[in-house]
C-alpha positions in Angstrom: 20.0 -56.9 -66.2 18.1 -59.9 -65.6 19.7 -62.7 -64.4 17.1 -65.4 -65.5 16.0 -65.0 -69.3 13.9 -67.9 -69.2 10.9 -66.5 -66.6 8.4 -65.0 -68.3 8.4 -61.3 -68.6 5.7 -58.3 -66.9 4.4 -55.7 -69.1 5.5 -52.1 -68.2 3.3 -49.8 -69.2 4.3 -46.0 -69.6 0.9 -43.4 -68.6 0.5 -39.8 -68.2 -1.2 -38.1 -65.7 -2.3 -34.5 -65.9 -1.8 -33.3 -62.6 -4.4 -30.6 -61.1 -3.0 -31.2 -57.9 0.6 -30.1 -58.3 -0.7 -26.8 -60.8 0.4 -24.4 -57.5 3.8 -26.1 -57.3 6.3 -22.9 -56.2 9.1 -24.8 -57.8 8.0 -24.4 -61.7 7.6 -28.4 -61.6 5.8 -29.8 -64.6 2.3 -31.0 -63.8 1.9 -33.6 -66.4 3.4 -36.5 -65.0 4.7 -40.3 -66.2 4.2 -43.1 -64.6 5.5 -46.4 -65.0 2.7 -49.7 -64.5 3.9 -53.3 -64.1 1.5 -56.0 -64.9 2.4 -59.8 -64.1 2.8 -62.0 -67.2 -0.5 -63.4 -67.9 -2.6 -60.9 -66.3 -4.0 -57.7 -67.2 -4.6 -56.3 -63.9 -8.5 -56.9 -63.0 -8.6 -57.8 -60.0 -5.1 -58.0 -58.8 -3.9 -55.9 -55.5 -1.7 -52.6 -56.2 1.4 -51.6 -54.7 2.6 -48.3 -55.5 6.9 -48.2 -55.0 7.9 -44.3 -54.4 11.6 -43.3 -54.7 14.1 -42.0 -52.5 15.3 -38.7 -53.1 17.3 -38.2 -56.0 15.1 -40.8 -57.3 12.1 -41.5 -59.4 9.6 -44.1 -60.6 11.0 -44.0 -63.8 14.8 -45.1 -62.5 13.0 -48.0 -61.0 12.2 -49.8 -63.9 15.4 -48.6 -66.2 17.8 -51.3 -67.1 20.7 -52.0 -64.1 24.1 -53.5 -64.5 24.6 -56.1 -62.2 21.0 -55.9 -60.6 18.0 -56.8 -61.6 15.8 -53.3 -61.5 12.6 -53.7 -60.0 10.1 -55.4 -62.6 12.7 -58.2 -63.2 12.6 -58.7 -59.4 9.0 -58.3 -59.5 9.2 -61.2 -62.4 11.8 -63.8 -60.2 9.7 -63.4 -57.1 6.2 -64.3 -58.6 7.4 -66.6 -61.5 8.8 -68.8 -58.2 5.8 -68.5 -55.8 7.4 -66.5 -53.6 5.1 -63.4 -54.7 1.3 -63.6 -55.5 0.7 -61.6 -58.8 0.7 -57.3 -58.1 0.1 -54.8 -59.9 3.1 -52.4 -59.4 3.1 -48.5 -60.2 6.2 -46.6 -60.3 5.2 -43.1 -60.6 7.9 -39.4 -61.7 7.6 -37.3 -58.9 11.5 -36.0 -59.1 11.1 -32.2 -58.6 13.3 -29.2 -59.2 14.7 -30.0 -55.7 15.9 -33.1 -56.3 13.3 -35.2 -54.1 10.2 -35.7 -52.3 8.6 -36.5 -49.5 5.4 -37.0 -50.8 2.9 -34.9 -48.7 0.8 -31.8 -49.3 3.2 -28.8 -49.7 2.5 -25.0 -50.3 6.3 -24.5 -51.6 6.5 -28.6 -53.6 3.2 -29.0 -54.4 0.2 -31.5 -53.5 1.5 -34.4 -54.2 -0.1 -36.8 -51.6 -3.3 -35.4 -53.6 -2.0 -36.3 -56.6 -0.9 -39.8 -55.9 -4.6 -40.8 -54.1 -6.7 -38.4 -55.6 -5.3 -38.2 -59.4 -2.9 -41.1 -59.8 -4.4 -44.2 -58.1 -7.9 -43.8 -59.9 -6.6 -43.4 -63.3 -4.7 -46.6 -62.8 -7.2 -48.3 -61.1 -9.7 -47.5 -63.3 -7.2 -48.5 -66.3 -5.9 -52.0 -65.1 -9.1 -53.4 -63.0 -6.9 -53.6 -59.9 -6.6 -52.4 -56.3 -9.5 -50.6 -54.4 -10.3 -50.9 -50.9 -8.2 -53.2 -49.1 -6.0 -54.2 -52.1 -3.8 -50.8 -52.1 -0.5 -51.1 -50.6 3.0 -48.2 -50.7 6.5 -49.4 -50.3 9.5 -47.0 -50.6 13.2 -46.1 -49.0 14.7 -43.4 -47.4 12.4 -40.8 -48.0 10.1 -43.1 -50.2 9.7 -44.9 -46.6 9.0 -42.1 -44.6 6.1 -41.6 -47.5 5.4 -44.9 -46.6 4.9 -44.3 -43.0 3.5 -41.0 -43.3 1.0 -42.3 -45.5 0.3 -45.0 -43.4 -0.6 -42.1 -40.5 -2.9 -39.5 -42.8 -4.2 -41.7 -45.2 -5.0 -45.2 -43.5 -8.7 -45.0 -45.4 -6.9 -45.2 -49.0 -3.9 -47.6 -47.9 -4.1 -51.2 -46.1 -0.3 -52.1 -46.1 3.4 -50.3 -46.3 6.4 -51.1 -46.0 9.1 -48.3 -44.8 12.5 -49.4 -45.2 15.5 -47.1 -43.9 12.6 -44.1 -43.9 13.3 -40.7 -43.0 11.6 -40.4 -38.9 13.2 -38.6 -35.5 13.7 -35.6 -37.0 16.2 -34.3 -34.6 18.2 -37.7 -35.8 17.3 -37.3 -39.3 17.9 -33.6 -40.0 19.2 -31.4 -37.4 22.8 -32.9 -37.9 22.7 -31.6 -41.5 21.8 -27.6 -40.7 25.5 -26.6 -40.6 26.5 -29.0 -43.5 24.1 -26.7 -45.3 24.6 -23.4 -44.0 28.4 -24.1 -45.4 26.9 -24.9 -48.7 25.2 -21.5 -48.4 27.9 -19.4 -47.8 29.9 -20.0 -50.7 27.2 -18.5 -52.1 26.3 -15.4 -50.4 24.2 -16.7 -48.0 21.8 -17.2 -51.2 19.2 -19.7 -51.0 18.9 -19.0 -54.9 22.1 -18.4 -56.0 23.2 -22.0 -54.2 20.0 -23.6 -55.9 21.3 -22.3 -59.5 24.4 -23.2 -58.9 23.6 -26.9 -58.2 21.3 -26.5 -61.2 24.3 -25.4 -63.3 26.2 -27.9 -62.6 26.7 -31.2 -64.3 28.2 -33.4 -61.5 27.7 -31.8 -58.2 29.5 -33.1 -55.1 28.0 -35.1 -52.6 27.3 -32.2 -50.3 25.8 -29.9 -52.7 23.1 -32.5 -53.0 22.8 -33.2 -49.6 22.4 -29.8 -48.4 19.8 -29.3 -51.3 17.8 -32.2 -49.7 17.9 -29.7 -46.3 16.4 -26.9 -48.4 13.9 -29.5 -50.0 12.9 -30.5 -46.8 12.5 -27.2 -45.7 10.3 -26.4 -48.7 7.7 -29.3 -47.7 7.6 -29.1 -43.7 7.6 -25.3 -43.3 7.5 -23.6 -47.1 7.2 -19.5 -46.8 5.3 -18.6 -49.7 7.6 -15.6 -49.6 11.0 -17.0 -50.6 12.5 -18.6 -53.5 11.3 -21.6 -54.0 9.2 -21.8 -50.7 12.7 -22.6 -48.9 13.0 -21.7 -45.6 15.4 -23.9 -42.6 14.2 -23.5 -38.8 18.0 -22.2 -38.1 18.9 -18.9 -37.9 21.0 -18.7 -41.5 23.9 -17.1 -39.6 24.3 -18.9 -35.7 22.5 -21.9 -36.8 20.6 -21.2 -33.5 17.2 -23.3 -33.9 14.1 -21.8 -34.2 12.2 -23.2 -32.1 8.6 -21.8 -33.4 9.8 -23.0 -37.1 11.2 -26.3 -35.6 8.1 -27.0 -34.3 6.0 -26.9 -37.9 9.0 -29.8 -39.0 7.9 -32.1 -36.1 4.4 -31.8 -37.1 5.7 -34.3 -39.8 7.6 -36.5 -37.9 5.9 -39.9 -37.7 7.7 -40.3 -34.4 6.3 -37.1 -32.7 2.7 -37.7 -34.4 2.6 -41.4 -33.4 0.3 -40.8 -30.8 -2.2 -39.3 -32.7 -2.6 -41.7 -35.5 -2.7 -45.4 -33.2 -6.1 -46.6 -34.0 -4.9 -45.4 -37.6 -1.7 -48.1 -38.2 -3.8 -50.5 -36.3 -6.3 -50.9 -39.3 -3.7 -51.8 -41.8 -3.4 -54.9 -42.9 0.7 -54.8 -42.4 3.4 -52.9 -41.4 6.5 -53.8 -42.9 9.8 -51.4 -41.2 13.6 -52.3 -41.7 16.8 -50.6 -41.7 20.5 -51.2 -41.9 22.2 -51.6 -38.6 25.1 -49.4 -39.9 23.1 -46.7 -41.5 25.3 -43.8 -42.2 22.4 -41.4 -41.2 21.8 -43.2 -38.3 18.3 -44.0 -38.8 18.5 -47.4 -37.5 18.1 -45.8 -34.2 15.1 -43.8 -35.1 13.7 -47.1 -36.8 14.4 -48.6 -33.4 12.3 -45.7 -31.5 9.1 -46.9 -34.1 9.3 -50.5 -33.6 9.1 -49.8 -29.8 6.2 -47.4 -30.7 4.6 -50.2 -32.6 5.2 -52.5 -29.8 3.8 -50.2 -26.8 0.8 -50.0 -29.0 -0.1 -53.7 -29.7 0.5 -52.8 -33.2 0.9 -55.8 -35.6 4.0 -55.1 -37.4 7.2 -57.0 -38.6 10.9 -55.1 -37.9 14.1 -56.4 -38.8 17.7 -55.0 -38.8 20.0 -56.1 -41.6 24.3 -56.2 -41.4 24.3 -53.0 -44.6 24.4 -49.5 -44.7 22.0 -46.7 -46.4 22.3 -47.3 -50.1 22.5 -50.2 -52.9 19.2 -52.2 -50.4 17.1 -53.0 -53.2 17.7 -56.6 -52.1 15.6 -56.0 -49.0 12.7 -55.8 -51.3 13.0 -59.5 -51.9 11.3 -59.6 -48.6 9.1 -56.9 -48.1 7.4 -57.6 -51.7 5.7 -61.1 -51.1 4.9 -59.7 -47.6 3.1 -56.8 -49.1 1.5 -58.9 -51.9 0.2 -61.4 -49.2 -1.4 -59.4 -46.8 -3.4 -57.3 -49.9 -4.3 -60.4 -51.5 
């Protein structure tokens, strides 16, 4: 819902992209893909920075921009912030990259597909090319949860295509972030046989599944990106032994190889050409990523890296009101 009628309203405008990229998906994930576009009232685009918004898990561009009761979703925020000056003028692309797995993390995967190739190489030039707007230095990402740790991620591999992010509550410290969850999973598994696919159609089956159905699916998604065996259903495989939970280390390390923490070093002189850096998280995070967040503002620091961290009195979910800051930050270091 909006909660000002009176401000003048962005277009959204619905594209498809036929995806190339994602063709060797393991998952049986459709290639053609929608994508959501946000254009300021009275603008078309040309010339106007581009700030693409990925979802968490569960999520998807497309949820961003649906109606919200007692919210504003994201283009009626996008309309409050610029219609008061707060925001310069962005265009804002939501893009559908749910996936049979329920999520993603937005990198090149064997097991999910390419979709870090699809969002730079497919998606941002049809927009682009469409709307008049980004190109070098005017291309920014902003996402949560594991939309942030695409943010961050991003900000590491691809610092050539992207000159600002912001990474709120995002997925990093993998040994915070995931390791806790291995038994949660296992459990999940065993009321199935052990069966990576029989759990997986079961989920798929069912209408409402519980909370811990979904979250041990985000373990096997996860699996599926970091380490995917082009062997086993779906690509899943976990770096525990399925019966001890006993880590593998070998497999364990293929995960960190991921971890923007434990690849900081390597990409410095990479985060140091953005234009911004934009990390939060809720000091009450119930997957305790506000410590991990803590580990990458230190990182940032020890670097000289210009950034801007803040801690906020919430939790993990319903944080869409953080973007009332992030946003105009974003839009005024692209413009």
């Amino acid at each position: 819902m909006r909660r000002d009628y009176s401000l003048p309203q962005g277009a959204i405008h619905r594209i498809q992209v036929q995806s190339e990229a994602l063709t060797s998906n393991m998952l049986s994930d459709h290639t053609l893909r929608d994508v959501d576009v946000y254009v300021p009232h009275g603008h078309d685009g040309v010339g106007l920075p581009i700030i693409v918004d990925l979802a968490g898990y569960t999520g998807s561009g497309l949820s961003r921009t649906n109606w919200r009761g007692f919210d504003e979703n994201v283009p009626a925020r996008l309309d409050r912030l610029i219609a008061s000056g707060e925001m310069q003028p962005c265009v804002v692309v939501f893009p559908d990259c749910f996936t049979r797995l329920g999520g993603n993390q937005y990198i090149n995967s064997a097991a999910m597909g390419n979709w870090a190739d699809f969002l730079i190489k497919e998606m941002l030039p049809k927009i682009e090319g469409r709307f008049g707007c980004g190109g070098d230095g005017k291309r920014g990402v902003i996402g949560k949860s594991s939309g942030g740790y695409a943010a961050m991620i991003h900000a590491m591999l691809y610092a050539d295509t992207w000159s600002a992010i912001a990474c709120h509550s995002g997925d990093m410290g993998f040994e915070v972030a995931y390791l806790p969850d291995m038994p949660k999973a296992l459990r999940a598994l065993a009321k199935h046989d052990g069966s990576v696919e029989k759990f997986v159609g079961a989920v798929e089956e069912n209408h409402n599944p519980s909370h811990d159905d979904i979250h041990a699916l985000m373990i096997l998604a996860m699996g599926a990106t970091y380490d995917p065996d082009p062997e086993a259903f779906c690509g899943i495989r976990l770096p525990v032994d399925l019966h001890t939970c006993e880590l593998d280390k070998s497999r364990w390390a293929k995960w960190l190889e991921w971890d923007p923490l434990h690849i900081f070093d390597q990409h410095i002189e990479d985060l140091k050409s953005l234009k911004g850096i934009w990390l939060d998280c809720g000091d009450v995070d119930q997957f305790n990523f506000v410590y991990v967040a803590r580990r990458m503002q230190n990182k940032l620091n020890g670097a000289g890296i210009d950034h801007v961290y803040e801690e906020f009195p919430d939790d993990h979910f319903s944080i869409d009101y953080r973007y009332d800051r992030s946003l105009p930050y974003l839009a005024d270091k692209l413009s």
